[in-house]
C-alpha positions as CSV (number, residue, x, y, z in Angstrom):
1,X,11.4,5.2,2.7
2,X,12.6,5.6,-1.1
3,X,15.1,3.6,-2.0
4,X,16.1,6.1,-5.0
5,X,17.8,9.2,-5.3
6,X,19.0,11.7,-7.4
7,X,22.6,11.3,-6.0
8,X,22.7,7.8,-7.6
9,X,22.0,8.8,-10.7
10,X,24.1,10.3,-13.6
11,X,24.7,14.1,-13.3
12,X,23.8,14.5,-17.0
13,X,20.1,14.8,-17.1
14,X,19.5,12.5,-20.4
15,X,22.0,9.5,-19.4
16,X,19.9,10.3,-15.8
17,X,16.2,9.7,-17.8
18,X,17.8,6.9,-19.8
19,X,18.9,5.5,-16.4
20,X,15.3,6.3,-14.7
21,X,13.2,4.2,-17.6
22,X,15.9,1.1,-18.1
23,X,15.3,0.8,-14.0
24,X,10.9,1.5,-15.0
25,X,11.2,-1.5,-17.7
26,X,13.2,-3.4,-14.9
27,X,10.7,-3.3,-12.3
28,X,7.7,-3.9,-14.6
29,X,9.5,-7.3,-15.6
30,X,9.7,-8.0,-11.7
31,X,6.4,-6.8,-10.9
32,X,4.8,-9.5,-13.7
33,X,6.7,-12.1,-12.6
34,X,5.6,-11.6,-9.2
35,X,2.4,-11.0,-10.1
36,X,2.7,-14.3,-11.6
37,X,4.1,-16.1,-8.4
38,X,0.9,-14.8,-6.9
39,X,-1.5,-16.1,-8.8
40,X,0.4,-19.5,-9.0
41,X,0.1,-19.9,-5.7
42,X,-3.5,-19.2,-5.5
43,X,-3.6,-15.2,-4.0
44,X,-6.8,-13.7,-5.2
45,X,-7.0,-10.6,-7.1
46,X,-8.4,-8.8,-4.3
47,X,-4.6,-9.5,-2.6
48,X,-2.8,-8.6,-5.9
49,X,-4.4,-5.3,-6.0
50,X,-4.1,-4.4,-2.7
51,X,-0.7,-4.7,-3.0
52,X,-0.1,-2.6,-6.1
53,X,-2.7,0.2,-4.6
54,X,-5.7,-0.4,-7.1
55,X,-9.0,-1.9,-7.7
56,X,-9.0,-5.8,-7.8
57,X,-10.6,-5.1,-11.3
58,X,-8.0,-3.0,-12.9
59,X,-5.7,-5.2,-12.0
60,X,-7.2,-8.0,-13.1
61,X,-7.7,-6.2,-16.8
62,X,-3.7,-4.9,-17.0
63,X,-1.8,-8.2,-15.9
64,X,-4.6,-10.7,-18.0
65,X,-4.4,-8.6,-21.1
66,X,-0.6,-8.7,-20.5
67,X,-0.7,-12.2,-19.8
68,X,-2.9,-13.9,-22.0
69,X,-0.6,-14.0,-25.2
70,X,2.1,-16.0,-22.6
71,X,-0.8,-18.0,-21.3
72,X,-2.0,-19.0,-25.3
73,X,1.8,-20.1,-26.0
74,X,1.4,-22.3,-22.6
75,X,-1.3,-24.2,-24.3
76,X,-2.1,-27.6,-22.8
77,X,0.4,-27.4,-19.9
78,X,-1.9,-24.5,-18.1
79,X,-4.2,-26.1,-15.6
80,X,-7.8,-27.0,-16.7
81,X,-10.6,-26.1,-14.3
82,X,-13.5,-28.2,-13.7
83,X,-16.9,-26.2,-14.2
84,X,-17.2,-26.7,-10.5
85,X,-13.7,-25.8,-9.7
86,X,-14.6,-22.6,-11.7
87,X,-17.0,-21.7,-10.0
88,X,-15.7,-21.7,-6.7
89,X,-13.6,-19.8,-8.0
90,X,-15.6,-17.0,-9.0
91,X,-17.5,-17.0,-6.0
92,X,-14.5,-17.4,-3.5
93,X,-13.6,-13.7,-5.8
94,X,-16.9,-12.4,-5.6
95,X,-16.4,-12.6,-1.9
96,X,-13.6,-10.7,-1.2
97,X,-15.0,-8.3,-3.2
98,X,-17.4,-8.1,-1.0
99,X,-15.7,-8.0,2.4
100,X,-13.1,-5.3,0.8
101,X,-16.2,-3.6,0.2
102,X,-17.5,-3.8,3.7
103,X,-14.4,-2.5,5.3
């Protein structure tokens, strides 16, 4: 199901591209911020890339590149991990690597 089409947009095949990337810049906003909401409440990359149809690691590489300028500015209000929360972390990660690569 698309939720565009060309009958919405303006016959004039500029203003109609102008249109098309103003709605691209749109969505990339709302796709951050929910990528954000995901990772805020704990959804592992694995999920995050399912969703967007990629690899857990290229979207790991796009949104924390994107991200890590915001994240800097957050300074000491972003949550501090333990070394041990850490690494349950990583391996909780390394795991659905894993069973994504199993299936």
């Amino acid at each position: 199901m698309s939720l565009l089409t060309t009958d919405a947009l303006p016959s004039d095949p500029i203003a109609a591209i102008e249109q098309i990337t103003a709605s691209e810049m749109e969505l990339d906003r709302l796709r951050c911020e929910l990528v954000k909401q995901a990772r805020a409440s704990r959804r592992s990359w694995e999920q995050i890339a399912s969703a967007l149809g990629t690899s857990r690691q290229a979207a790991w590489q796009y949104y924390t590149t994107r991200f890590r300028r915001e994240l800097d500015n957050i300074g000491g209000s972003a949550e501090v991990l333990s070394e041990d929360e850490a690494m349950d972390l990583a391996v909780a990660e390394s795991r659905a690597v894993r069973r994504r690569r199993r299936s």
